[in-house]
LUMSEFI-540135 format. One record per residue: x negated, y negated, z negated of N, C-alpha, C in turn. Coordinates in steps of 0.02 Angstrom, whole numbers, padded with zeros to 5 digits, always signed. Example, Ala and Ser with C-alpha at 12.3 -4.5 7.8 and 13.67 -1.06 7.14 Angstrom:
-00660+00284-00390-00615+00225-00390-00660+00165-00390
-00642+00112-00354-00684+00053-00357-00645-00002-00394
% end
This chain:
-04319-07930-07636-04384-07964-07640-04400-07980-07713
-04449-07959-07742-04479-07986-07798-04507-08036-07821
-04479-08071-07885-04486-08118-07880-04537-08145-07913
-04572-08197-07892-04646-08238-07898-04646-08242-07969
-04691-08232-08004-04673-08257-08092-04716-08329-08088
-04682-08362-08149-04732-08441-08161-04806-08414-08194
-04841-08450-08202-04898-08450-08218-04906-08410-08293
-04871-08459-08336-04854-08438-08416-04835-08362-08408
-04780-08325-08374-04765-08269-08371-04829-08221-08356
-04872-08249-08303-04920-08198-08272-04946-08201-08340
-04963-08230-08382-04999-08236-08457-04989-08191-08484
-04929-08197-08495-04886-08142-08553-04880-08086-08508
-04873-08052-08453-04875-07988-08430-04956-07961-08463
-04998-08009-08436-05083-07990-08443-05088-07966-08539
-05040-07980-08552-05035-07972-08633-05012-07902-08649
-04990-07874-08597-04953-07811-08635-04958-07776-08581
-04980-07782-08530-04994-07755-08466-05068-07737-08468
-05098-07792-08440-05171-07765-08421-05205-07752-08476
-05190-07787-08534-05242-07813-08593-05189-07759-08655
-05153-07725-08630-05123-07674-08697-05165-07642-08737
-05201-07608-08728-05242-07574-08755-05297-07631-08804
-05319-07699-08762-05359-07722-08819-05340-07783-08846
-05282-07806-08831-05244-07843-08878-05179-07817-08915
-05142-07812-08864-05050-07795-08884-05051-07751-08942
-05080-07677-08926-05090-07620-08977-05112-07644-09024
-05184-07658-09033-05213-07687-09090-05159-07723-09126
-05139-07788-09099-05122-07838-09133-05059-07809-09173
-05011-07775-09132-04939-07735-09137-04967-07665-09229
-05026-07641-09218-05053-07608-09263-05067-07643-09327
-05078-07682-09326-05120-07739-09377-05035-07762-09405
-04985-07769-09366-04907-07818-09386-04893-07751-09440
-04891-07704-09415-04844-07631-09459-04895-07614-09502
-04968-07607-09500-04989-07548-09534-05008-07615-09630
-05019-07688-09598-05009-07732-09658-04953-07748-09675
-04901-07735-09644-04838-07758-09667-04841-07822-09655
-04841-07845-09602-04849-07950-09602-04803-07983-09596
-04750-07953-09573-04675-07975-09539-04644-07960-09571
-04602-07988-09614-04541-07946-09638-04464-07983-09608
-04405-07956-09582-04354-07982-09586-04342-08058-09615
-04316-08099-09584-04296-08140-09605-04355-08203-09596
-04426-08173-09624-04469-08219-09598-04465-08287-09556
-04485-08349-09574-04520-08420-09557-04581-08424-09531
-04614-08411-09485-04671-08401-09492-04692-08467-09466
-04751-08516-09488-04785-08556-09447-04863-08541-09417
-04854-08521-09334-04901-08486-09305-04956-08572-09299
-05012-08557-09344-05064-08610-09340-05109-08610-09288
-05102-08651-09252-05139-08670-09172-05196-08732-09164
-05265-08719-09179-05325-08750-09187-05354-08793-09119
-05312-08731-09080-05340-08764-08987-05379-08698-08971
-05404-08669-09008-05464-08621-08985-05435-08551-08945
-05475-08518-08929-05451-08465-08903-05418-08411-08932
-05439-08412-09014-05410-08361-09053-05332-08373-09082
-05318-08440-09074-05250-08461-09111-05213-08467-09046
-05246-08480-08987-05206-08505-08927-05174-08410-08929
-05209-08361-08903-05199-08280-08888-05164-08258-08940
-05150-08284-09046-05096-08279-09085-05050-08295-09066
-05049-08365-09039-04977-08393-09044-04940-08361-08968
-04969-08337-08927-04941-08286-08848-04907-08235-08885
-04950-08178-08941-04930-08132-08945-04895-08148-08998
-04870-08184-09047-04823-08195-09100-04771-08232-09046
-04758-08251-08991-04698-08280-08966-04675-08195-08940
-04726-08164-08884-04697-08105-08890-04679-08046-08924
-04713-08046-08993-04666-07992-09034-04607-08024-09055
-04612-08107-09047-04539-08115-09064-04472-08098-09012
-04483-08113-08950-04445-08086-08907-04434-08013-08924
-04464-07983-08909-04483-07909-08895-04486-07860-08958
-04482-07885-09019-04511-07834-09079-04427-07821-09107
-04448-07768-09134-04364-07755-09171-04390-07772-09245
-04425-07835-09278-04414-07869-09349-04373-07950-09330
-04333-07977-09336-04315-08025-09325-04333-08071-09379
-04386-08120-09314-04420-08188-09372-04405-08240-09321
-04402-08298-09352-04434-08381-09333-04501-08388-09315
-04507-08403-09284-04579-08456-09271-04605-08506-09281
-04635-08551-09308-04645-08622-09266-04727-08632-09260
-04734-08660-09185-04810-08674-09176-04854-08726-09187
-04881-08738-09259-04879-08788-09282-04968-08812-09278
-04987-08868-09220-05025-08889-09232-05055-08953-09275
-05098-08952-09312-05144-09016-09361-05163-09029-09323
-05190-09089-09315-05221-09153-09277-05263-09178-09345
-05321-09149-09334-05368-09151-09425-05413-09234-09400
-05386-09258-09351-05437-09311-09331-05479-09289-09253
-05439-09260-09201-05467-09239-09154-05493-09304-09104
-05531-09308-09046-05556-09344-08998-05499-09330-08964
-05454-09411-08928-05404-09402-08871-05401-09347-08824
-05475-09334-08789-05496-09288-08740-05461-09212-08786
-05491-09228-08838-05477-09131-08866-05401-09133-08894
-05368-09164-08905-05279-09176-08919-05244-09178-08866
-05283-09197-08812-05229-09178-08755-05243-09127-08719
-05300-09096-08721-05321-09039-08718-05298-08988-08730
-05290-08985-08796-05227-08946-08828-05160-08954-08828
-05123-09005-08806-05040-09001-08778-05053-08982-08708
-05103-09004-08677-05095-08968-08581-05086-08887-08601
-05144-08861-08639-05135-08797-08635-05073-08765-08671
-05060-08790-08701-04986-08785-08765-04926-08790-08702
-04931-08820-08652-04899-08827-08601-04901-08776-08554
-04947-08773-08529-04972-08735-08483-04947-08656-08475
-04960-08634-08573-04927-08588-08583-04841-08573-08617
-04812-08612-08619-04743-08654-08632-04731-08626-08705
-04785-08672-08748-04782-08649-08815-04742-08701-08839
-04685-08707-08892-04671-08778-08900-04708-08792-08967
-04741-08828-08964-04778-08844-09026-04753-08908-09061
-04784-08907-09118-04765-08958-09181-04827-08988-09195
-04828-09054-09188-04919-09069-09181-04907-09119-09265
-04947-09121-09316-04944-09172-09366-04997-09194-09374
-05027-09247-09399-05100-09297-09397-05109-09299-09459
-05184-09278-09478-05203-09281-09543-05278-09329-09568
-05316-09331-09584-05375-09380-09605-05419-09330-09616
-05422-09243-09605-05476-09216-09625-05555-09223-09600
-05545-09237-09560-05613-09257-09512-05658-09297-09550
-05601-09355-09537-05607-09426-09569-05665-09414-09658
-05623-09392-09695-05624-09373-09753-05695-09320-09767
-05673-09243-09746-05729-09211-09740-05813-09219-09729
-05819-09270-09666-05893-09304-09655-05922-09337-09680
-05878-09375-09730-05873-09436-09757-05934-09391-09829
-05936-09344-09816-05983-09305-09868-06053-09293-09867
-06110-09304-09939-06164-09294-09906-06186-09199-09897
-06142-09178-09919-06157-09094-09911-06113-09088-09848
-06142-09013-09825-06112-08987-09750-06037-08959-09768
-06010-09005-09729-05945-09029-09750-05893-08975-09709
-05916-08911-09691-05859-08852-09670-05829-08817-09726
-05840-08828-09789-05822-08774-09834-05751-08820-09835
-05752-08898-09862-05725-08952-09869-05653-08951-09813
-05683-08948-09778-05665-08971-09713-05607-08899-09707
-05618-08840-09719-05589-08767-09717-05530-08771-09776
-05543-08785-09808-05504-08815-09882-05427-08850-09868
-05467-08901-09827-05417-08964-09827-05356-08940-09766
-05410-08897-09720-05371-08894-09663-05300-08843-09694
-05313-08794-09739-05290-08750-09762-05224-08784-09796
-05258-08823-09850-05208-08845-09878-05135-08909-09850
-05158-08933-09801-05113-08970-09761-05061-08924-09716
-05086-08866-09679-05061-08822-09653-04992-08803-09702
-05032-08775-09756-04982-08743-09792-04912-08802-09843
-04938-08858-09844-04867-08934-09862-04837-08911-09814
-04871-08922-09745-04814-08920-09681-04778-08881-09675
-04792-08809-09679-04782-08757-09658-04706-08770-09713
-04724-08765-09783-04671-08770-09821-04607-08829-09819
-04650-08869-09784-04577-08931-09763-04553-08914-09729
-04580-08883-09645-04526-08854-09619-04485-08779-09636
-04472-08771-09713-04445-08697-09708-04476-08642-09706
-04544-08654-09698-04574-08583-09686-04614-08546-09741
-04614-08484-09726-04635-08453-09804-04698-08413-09796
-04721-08426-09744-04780-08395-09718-04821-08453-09646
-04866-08420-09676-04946-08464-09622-04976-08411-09575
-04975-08405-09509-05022-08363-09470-05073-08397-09458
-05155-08363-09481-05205-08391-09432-05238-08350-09400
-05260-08369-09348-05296-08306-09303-05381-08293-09305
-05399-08288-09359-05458-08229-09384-05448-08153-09355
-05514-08154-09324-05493-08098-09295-05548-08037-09321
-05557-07979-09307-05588-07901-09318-05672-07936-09334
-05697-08008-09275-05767-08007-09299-05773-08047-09348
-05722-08093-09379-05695-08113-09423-05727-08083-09485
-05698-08040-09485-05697-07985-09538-05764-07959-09565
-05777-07921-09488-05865-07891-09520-05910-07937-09521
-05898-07984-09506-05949-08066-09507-05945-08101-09575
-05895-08089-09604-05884-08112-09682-05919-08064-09727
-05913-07991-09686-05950-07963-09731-05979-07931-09753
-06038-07967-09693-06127-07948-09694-06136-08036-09728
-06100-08089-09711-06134-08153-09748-06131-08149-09801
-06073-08115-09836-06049-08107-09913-06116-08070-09942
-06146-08015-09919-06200-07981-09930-06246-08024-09927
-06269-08048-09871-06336-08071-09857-06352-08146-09884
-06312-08185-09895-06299-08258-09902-06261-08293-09987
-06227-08235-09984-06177-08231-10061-06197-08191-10120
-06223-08131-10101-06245-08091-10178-06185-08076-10169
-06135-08054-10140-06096-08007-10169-06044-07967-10083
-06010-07914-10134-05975-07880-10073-05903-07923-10069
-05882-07957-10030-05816-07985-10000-05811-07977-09934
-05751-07964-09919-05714-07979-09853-05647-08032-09870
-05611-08031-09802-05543-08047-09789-05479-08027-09797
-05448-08028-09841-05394-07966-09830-05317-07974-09778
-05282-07957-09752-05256-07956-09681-05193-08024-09711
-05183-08000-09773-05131-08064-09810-05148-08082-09868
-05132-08124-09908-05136-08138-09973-05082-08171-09977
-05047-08186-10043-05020-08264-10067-05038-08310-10103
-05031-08400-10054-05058-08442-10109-05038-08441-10169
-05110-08484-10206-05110-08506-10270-05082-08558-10291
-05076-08611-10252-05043-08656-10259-04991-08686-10229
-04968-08633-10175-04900-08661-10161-04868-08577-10168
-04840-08578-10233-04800-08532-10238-04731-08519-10179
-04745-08413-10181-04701-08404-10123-04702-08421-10056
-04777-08441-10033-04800-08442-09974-04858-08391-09966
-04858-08377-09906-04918-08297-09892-04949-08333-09840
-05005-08311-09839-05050-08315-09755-05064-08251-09732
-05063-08236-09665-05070-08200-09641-05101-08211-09572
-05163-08125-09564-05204-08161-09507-05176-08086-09452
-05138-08077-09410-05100-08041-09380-05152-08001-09324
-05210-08049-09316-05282-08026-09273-05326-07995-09318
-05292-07959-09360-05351-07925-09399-05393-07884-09346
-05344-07861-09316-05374-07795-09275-05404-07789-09212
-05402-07871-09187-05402-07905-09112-05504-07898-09111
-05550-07865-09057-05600-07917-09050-05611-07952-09013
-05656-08003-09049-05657-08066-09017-05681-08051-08928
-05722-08016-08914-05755-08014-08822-05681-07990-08797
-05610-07977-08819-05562-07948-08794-05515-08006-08770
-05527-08046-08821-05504-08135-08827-05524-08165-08779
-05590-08159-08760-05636-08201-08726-05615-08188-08668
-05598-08101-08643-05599-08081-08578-05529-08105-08556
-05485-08086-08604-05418-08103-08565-05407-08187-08558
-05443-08234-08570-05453-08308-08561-05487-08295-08509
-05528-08275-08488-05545-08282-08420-05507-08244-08353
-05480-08192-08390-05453-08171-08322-05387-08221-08312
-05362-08247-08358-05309-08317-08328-05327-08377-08335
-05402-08378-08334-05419-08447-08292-05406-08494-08362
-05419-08484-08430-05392-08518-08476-05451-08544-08528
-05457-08618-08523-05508-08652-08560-05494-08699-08596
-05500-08654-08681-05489-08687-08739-05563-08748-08769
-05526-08753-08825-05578-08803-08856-05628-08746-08898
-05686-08773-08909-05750-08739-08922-05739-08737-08998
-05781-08827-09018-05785-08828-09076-05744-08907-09092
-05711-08927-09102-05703-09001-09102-05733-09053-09164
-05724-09007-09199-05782-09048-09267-05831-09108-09232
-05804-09151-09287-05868-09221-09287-05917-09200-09300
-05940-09153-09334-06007-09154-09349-06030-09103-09330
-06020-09048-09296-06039-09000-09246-06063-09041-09180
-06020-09083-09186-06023-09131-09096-06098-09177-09113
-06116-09209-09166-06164-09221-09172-06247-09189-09171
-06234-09118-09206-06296-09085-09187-06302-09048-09120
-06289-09084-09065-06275-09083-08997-06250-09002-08976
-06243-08943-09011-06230-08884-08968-06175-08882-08974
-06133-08893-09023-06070-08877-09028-06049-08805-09071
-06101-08797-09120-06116-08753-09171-06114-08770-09218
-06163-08796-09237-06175-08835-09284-06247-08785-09320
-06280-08808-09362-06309-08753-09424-06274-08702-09455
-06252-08658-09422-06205-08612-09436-06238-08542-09462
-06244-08518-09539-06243-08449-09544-06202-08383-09508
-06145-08412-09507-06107-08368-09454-06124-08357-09420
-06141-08410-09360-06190-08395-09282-06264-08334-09287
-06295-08356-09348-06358-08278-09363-06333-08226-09374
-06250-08232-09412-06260-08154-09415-06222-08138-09356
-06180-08179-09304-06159-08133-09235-06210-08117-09187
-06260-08165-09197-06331-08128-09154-06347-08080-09193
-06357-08061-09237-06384-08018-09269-06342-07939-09265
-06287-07951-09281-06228-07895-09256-06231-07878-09166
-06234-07921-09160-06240-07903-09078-06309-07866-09072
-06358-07892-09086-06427-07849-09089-06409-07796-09082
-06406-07770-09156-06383-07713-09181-06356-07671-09158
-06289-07698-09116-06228-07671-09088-06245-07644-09015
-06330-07655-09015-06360-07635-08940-06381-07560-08935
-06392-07540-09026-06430-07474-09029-06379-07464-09058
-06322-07465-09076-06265-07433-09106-06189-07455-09109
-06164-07421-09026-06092-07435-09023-06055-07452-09068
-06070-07433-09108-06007-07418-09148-06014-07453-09224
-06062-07497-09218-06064-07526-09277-06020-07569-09301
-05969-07612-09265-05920-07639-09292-05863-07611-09308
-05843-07537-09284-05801-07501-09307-05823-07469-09359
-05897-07461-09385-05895-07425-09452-05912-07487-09521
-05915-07570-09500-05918-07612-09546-05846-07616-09540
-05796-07603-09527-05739-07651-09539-05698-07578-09555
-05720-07508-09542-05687-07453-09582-05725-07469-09668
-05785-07473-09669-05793-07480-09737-05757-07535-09766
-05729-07585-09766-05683-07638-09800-05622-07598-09822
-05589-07532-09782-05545-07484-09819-05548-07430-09871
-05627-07429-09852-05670-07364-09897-05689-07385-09941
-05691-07424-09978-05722-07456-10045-05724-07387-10087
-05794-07373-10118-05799-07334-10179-05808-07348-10216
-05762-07388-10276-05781-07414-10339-05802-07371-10375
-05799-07284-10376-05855-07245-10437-05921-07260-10404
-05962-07278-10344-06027-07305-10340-06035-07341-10342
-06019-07410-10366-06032-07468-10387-06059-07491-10449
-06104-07538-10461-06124-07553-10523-06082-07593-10547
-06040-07647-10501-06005-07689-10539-05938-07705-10492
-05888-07732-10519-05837-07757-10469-05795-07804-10489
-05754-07861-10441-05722-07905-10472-05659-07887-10434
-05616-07917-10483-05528-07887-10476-05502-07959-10520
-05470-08002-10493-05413-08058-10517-05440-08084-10556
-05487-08099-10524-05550-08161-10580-05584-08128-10626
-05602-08069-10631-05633-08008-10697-05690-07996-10659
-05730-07986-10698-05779-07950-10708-05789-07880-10733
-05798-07802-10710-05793-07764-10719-05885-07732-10721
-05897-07693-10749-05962-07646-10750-05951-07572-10763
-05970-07538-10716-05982-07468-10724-05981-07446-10800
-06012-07493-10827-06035-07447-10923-05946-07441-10938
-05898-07495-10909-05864-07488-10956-05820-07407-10962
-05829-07374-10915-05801-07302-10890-05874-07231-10904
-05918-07292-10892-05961-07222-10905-05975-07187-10972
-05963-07220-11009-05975-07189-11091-05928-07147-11098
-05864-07141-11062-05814-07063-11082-05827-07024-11031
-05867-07027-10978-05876-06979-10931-05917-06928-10948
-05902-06863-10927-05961-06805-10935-05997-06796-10879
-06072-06803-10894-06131-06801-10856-06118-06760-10804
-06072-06716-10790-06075-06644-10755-06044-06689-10699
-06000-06734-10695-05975-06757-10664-05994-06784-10605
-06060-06818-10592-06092-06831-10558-06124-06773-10510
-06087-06795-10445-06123-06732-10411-06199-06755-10379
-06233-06801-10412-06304-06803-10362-06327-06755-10443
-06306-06703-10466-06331-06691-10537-06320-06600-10541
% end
């Protein structure tokens, strides 16, 4: 007779079972083809409550079981100043799915609002930088956050449309200021409606937005540029499948010979500086 699995298990089957193809693969693709894991690795998997860090921290417990790189974990949630309701919110489900988490309490909330400008840039900053003290007190030499694929092409159509310039995300970096620590977002490759679906097919309801000041402009959005350009991508994405697979292939395609200008490690670069030894012939619109 076969035996009944607990709840948490039916989770993690739905992870590599039903949902292989639009999580496991992806996510498993995104670990090797960035190199995110290496041997020996600390990792502290950062857990917000939301659906995107709750579906990291499933599939970073199971490549740890299951992957042939041998790392640590730890699931380390901030408490940036949450509402009781949304902190226990997040240990039921931390439970629910038998994550053992590390919860620490910080004043960002507190602090952040306390501003008369729209206090997410602030607020993104602080959260960042507390993460990464912790992360380093307990041992760890790396930060996971779960940004995921719309992540990506959402940074960068705003970078265009909102910024004056071309930026994205890149899958890792290392901080600036805490030397010998990396972040890494392991959902590069995850999309988000893939997130969404496999939360519903196990019945699983995260926190939205918990921000103080999202909760005040009653939707739970807030004035969000982000929010125009995912309507706007979605539009889009009505007359053309495939538009998020060809914004987030161009973030690999970069053509710096068509560019007028480009920045590299705080520089400023311009086309002139290469074009004065080039021969005209060179140009094939010529």
């Amino acid at each position: 007779m076969a035996r009944e699995l607990r709840y948490h298990q039916k989770v993690e089957q739905s992870l590599i079972k039903k949902y292989r193809k639009e999580l496991w693969t992806p996510f498993i693709t995104a670990v090797n083809r960035y190199e995110l894991i290496r041997p020996g690795d600390r990792i502290a998997v950062c857990i917000s409550g939301g659906k995107d860090s709750m579906c990291m921290a499933k599939l970073m417990q199971e490549v740890q079981r299951h992957g042939k790189t041998p790392f640590e974990a730890v699931f380390l949630v901030m408490d940036p100043g949450y509402s009781p309701q949304n902190r226990e919110k997040i240990l039921e489900n931390a439970g629910r799915l038998k994550l053992p988490v590390t919860v620490f309490e910080t004043n960002v909330f507190a602090v952040a609002n306390s501003t008369d400008r729209t206090p997410c840039y602030l607020c993104a900053r602080m959260r960042r930088g507390h993460l990464y003290s912790k992360a380093r007190d307990l041992g760890c030499n790396k930060i996971a956050l779960g940004h995921h694929l719309n992540d990506v092409i959402e940074t960068v159509v705003m970078s265009m449309f909102f910024g004056g310039q071309m930026q994205s995300m890149p899958p890792k970096l290392h901080s600036r200021n805490f030397p010998g620590m990396e972040l890494i977002r392991p959902m590069y490759m995850v999309r988000e409606e893939d997130i969404i679906a496999w939360s519903r097919y196990n019945g699983l309801r995260f926190l939205q937005c918990a921000c103080r000041f999202t909760e005040q402009n009653g939707d739970g959005t807030g004035d969000s540029k982000r929010q125009e350009i995912k309507a706007l991508l979605r539009e889009l994405g009505k007359e053309n499948p495939d538009l998020e697979k060809s914004i987030f292939r161009s973030v690999h395609n970069v053509h710096l010979d068509t560019m007028a200008g480009f920045k590299t490690r705080g520089e400023r670069h311009s086309f002139l500086e290469r074009y004065a030894g080039e021969n005209i012939s060179g140009d094939p619109c010529i």
